[in-house]
N, C-alpha and C positions, 0 to 999 in steps of 0.2 A: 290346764291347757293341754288338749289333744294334741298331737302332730299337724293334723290339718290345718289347726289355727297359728299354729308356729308357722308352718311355708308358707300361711296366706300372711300372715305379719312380716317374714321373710323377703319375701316379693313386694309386697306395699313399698319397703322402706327399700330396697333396693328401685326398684322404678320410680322414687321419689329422688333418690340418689341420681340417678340417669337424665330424670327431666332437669334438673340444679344444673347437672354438668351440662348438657345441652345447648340449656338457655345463656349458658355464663361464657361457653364456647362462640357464641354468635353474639355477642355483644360487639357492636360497631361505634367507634367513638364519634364515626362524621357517615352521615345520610347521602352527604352533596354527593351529586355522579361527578367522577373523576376523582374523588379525592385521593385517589390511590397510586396516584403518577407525579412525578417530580415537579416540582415548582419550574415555571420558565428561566430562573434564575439559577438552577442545578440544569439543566437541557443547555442555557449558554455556555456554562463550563466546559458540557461537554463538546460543543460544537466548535469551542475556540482551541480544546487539544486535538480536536479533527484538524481544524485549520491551519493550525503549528504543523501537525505532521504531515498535512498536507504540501505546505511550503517547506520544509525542511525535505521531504523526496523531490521537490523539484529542483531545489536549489543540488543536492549529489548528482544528482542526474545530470542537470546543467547542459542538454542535448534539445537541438532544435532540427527535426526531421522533413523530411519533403512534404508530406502531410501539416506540418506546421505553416506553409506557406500556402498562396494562391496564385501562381504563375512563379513572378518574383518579389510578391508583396507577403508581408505578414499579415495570416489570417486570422480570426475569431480565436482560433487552437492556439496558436502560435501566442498571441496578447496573450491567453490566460496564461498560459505556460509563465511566461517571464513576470508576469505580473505576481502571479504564487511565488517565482523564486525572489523578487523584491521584497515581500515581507515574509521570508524567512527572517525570523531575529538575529542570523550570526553573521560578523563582520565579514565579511570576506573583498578585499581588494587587493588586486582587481577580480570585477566578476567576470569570471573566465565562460564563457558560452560555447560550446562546441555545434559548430554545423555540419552535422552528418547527411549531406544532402551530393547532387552529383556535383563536381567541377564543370560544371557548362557556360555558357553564356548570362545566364540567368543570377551567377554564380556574387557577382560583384552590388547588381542590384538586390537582392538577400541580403547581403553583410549590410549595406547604409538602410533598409527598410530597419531590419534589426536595433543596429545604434540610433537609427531617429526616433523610434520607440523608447527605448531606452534615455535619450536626450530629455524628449515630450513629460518624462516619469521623473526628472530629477539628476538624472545619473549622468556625471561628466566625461567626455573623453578620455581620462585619465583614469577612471574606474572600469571600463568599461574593455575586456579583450577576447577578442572573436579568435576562435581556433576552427581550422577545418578538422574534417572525421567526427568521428564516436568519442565521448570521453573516456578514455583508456582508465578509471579509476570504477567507472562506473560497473555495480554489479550484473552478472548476468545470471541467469537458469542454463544458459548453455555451455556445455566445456570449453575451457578453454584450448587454444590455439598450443600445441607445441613450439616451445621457441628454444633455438640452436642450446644446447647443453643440457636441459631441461631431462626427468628421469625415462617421460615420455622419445625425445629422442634413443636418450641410449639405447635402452630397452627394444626400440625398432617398432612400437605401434603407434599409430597415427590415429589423431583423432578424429571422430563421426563429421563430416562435414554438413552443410545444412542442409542438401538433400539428399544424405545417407551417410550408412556406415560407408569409411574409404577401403576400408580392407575385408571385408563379410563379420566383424564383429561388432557386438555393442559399441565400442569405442571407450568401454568403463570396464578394467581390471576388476578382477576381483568376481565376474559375474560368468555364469556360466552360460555355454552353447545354448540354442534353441532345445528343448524338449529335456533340460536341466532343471536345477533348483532353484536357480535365480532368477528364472522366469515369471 
């Protein structure tokens, strides 16, 4: 045997190698289009740990805002809202609801829309406690507020208020001037 017939025997058995791997590489065990996406019964799983954590933020949150309402009635937003926070799964009595909304006139008709909703749902008076403002537990993205003794007091800087810094800085230690490295 020449050389010649070696590389060509060489090559044969190497591109016979290649087309094996190929063909064995694309072997598909199911034709059907879609078979490649979870069963509706794995999509419900995960639709129902959406669902959990979806009532589980509404229920921390526990804040009904002006936008929740329509005049003085509870609107569309406002129902889902508390609706999410009722099947949250964890006990909590009383459900404490905070109305971050103005003290107006409007102010008295909001609270009873509110618990008649709540009534209509199950929930008895006795479960059931209305707080004015913001829920003071609830998290925010924005800094917090200095309060009397706080390191923010001592220290003498004030925090960025919502439509600006109070004092010409960030409002966050630690970061440096305009045209610095913490920018």
């Amino acid at each position: 045997m020449n050389i010649n017939t070696k590389i060509r025997v060489a090559l044969s058995l190497m591109t016979g190698v290649a087309i094996v791997a190929l063909a064995a590489g694309c072997n598909h065990e199911s034709s059907e289009p879609g078979s490649g996406f979870h069963s509706d019964e794995q999509a419900w799983d995960i639709n129902q740990i959406e669902d959990a954590q979806t009532a589980r933020a509404a229920r921390q949150d526990a804040t009904l805002r002006d936008y929740h309402f329509s005049a003085d009635q509870l609107n569309s937003l406002g129902q889902e809202r508390l609706d999410l926070m009722l099947h949250d799964g964890g006990v909590y009595t009383p459900l404490v609801i905070y109305l971050d909304v103005p003290s107006d006139d409007q102010i008295a008709r909001r609270r009873q829309s509110v618990a008649m909703f709540l009534k209509d749902r199950g929930v008895r008076d006795d479960q059931i406690k209305l707080e004015m403002g913001a829920n003071p537990k609830s998290i925010s993205s924005v800094e917090p507020l200095a309060l009397p003794g706080d390191e923010q007091s001592k220290n003498g800087t004030t925090p960025a208020s919502p439509a600006g810094p109070a004092n010409g800085t960030s409002g966050q230690q630690g970061m440096s001037q305009p045209g610095g490295m913490g920018h």
